[in-house]
C-alpha positions in Angstrom: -95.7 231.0 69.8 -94.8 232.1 73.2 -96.1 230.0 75.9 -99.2 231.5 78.1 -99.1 231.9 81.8 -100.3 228.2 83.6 -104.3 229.9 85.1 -103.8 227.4 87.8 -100.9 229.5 89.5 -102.4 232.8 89.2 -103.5 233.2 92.8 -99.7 231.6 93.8 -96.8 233.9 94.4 -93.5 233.5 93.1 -92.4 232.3 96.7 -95.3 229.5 96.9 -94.3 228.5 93.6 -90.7 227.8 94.5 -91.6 226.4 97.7 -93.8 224.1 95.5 -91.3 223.4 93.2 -88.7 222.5 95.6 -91.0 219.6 97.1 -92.6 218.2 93.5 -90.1 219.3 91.0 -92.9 219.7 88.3 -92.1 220.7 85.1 -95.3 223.2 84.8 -93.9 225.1 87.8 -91.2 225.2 86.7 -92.4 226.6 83.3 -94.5 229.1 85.4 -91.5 230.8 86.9 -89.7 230.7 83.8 -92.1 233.1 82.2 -92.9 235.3 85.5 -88.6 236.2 85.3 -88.6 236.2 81.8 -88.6 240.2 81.7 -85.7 239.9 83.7 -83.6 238.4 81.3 -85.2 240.4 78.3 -84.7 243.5 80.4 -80.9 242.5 80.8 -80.3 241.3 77.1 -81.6 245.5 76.1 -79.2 247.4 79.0 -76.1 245.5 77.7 -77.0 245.0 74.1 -74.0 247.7 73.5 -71.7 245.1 75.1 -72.3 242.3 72.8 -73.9 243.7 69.1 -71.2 243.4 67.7 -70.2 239.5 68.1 -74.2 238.3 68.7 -77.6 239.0 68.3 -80.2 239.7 70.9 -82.4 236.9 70.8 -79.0 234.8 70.8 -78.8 236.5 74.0 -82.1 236.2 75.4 -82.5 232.6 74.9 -78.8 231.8 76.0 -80.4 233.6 79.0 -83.6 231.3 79.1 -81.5 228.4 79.5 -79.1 230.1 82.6 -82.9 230.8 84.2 -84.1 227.4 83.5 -80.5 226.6 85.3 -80.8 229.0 88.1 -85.0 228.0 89.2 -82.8 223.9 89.8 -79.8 225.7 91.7 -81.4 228.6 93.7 -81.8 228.4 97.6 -84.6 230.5 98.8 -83.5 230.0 102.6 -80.5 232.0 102.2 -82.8 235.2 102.1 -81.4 236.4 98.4 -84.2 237.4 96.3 -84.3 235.3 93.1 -84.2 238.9 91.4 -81.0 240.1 92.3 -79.5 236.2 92.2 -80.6 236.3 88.2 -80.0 239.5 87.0 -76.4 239.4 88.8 -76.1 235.7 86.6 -77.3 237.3 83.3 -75.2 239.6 83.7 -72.1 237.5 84.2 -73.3 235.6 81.3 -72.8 238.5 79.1 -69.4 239.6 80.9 -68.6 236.1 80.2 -69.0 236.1 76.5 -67.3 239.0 76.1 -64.6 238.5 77.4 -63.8 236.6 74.8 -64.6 238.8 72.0 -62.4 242.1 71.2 -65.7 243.7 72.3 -65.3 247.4 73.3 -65.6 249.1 69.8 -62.6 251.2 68.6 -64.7 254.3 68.3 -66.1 254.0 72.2 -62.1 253.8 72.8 -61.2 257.2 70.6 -64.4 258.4 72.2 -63.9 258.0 75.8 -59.9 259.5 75.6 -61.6 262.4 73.3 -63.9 263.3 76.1 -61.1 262.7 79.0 -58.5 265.4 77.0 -61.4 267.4 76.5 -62.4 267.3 80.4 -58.9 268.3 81.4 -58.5 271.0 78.6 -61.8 272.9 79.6 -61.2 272.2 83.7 -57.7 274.0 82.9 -59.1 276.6 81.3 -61.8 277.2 83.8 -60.7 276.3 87.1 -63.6 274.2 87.4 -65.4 270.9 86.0 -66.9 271.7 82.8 -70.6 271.7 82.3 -71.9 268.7 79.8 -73.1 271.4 77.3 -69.5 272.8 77.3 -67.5 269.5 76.6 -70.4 268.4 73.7 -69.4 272.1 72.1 -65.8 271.2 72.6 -66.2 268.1 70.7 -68.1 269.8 68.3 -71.5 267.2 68.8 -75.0 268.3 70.3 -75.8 267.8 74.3 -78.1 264.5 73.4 -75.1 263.1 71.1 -72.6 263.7 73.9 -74.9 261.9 76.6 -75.5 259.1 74.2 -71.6 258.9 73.6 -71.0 258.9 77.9 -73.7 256.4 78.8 -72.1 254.0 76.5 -68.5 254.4 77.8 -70.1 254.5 81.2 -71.6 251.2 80.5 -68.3 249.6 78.8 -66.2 251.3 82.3 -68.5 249.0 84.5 -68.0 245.8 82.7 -64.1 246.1 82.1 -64.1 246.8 86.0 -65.9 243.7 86.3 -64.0 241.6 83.8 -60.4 242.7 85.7 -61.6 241.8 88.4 -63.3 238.6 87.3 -59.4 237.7 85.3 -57.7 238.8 88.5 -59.7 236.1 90.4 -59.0 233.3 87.4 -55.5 233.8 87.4 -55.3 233.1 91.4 -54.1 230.2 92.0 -55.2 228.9 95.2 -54.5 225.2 96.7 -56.7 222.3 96.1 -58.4 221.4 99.0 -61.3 218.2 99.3 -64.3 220.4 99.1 -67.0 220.8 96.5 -68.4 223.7 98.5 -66.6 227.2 97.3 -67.7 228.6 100.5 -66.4 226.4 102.0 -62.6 226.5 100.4 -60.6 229.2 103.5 -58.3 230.0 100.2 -61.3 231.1 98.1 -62.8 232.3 101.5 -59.5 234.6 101.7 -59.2 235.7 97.9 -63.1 236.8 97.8 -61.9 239.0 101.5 -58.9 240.3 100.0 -60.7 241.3 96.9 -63.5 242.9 99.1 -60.6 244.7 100.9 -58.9 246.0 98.2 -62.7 247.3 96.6 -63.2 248.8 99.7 -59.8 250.6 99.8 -60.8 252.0 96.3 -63.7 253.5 97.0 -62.3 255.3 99.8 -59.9 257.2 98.0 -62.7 258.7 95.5 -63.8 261.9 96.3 -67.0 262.2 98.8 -69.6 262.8 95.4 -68.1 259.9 93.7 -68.8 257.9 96.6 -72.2 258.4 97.0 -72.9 258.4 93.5 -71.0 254.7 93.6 -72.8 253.5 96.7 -76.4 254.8 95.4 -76.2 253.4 92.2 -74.3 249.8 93.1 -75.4 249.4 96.7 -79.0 250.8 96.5 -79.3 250.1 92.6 -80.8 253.8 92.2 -81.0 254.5 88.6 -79.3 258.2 87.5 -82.3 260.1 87.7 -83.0 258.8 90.9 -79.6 260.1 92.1 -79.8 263.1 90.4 -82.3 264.3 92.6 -81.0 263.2 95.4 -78.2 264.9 94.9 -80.0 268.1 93.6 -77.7 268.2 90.4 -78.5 267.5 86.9 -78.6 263.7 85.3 -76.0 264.0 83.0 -73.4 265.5 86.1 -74.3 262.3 87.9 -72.9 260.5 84.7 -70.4 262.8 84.5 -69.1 261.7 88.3 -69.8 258.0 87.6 -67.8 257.7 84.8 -64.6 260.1 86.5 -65.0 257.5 89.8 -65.6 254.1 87.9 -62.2 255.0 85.6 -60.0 255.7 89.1 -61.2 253.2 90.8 -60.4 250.7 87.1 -56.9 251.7 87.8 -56.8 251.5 91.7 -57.7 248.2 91.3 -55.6 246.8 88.5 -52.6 248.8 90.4 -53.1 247.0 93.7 -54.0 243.5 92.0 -50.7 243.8 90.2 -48.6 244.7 93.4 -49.8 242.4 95.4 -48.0 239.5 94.7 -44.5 241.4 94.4 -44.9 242.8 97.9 -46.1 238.9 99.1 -42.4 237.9 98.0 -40.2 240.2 99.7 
């Protein structure tokens, strides 16, 4: 039986609860936030479930996720001006990243899939001059429009989180001195690392063509879903998958190409 919301709290907002449990550290509070970010977590657990159904189960997910919220509500620092939102949809997320990572987790037919579609892309732009139109790589395939856009938002969605898992090894297999601080920020080597890795993402993004930038900074910078873009950008919703997926895949190999240079051109 799922637990009800506390009546007390109604007229409280999630700011004067956190305010309040900061001061008393009660356990209803804390039971109150728990259930007003619970969609947040449930919400996460049904966008990734492609990531992880094949090594765990959803409410495996959801209440591994309970127990990172329960986590975050102790560790979370409202003075830094982050919402609590974006703080614990960007940890549920990692939690997911996290687990698969160590799972042989991107099926083998999303592999075949995604190369399918890429020869198919450069056959029909050859052929054309152009960029092909969605309806004309589904009919290359030989699968309906629908099937096609179910098949890209998956390998869209699996492009995104290897991006974020190289990068997230890259960082691991730095090695940076030990210094006598518990503080990360507070660490100049991790300091640097976290710089250099924002420098190199930077670079990256640069080099993408002026559509896949926008479509990168709309969707990752002002979280605009692909409808949203779509219209802003006056095309159709399945283009604007269409450009997400070509920019996410060169900027995958920008990024493992100049993570694995770097340390070669540090020793010469």
């Amino acid at each position: 039986m799922e637990m009800e919301p506390n009546r007390q709290f109604l007229d409280k907002s999630n700011e004067e609860l956190f305010e309040q449990y900061g001061k008393t550290g009660s356990l209803e509070v804390k039971q109150e936030l728990v259930l007003r970010y619970l969609y947040i977590i449930k919400s996460a657990a049904i966008r990734m479930r492609d990531v992880y159904l094949s090594f765990a189960q959803m409410d495996d997910i959801i209440s591994e996720g309970v127990i990172m919220l329960m986590n975050s509500i102790d560790k979370f620092e409202p003075e830094k001006n982050v919402k609590f939102e974006t703080y614990i949809s960007k940890r549920i997320r990692g939690m997911i990243i996290d687990l698969a990572r160590k799972q042989d987790w991107i099926p083998r037919s999303t592999r075949r899939n995604a190369k399918m579609i890429q020869e198919a892309i450069e056959e029909l732009s050859a052929e054309k001059g152009r960029m092909p139109e969605e309806h004309e790589i589904a009919e290359r395939l030989g699968v309906t429009t629908d099937k096609f856009r179910e098949i890209n938002s998956k390998i869209n969605l699996f492009s995104v989180v290897s991006l974020d898992m190289m990068l997230d090894g890259a960082t691991e297999n730095k090695q940076p001195v030990a210094i006598p601080s518990d503080i990360v920020g507070e660490q100049p080597e991790e300091s640097f690392l976290e710089q250099e890795f924002k420098s190199v993402l930077t670079a990256g993004i640069r080099v993408l063509k002026e559509k896949e930038q926008m479509v990168i900074s709309l969707y990752y910078v002002d979280e605009l879903n692909m409808k949203q873009i779509a219209e802003i950008m006056e095309v159709s919703e399945p283009r604007v998958s269409q450009i997400h997926a070509t920019a996410i895949g060169k900027l995958k190999d920008y990024m493992e190409n100049e993570l694995q240079l770097k340390p070669e051109r540090k020793g010469e």
